[in-house]
C-alpha positions as CSV (number, residue, x, y, z in Angstrom):
1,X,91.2,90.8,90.1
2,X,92.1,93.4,92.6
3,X,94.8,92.5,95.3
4,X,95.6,94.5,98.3
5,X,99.6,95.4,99.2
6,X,100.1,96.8,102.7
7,X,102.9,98.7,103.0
8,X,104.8,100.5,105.6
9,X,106.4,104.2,104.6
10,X,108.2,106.7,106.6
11,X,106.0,109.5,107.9
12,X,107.7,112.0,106.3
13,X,106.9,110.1,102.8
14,X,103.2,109.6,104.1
15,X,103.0,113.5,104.5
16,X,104.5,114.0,100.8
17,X,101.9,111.8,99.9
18,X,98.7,113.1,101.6
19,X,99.9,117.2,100.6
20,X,99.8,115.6,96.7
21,X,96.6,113.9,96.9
22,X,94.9,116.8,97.9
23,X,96.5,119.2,95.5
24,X,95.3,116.9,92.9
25,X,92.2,117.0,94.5
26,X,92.7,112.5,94.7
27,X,89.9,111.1,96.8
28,X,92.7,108.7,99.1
29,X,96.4,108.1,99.2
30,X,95.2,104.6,97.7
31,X,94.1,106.6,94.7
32,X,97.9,108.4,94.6
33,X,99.6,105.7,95.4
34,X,97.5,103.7,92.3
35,X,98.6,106.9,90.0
36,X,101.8,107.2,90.6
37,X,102.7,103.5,90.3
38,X,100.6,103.1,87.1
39,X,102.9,106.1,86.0
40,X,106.4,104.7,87.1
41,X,105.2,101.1,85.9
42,X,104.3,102.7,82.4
43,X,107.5,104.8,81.7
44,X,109.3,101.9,82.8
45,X,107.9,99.8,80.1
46,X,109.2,102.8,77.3
């Protein structure tokens, strides 16, 4: 089951975000944002 977080970010972070989603050639920021939490959320575990 999916769930949907809103979340409010600076505009200087949302810029950061959209210039890395398209150098990684990422459809959406929801598909960078999905990445790079999967990634912090994994290393976190060890």
């Amino acid at each position: 089951m999916k769930k949907v977080v809103s979340v409010r970010l600076r505009e200087e972070i949302v810029s950061k975000i959209d210039k890395y989603t398209e150098e990684l050639g990422l459809e959406s920021r929801t598909d960078f944002l999905r990445q790079a939490l999967d990634y912090y959320v994994h290393k976190k575990k060890g």
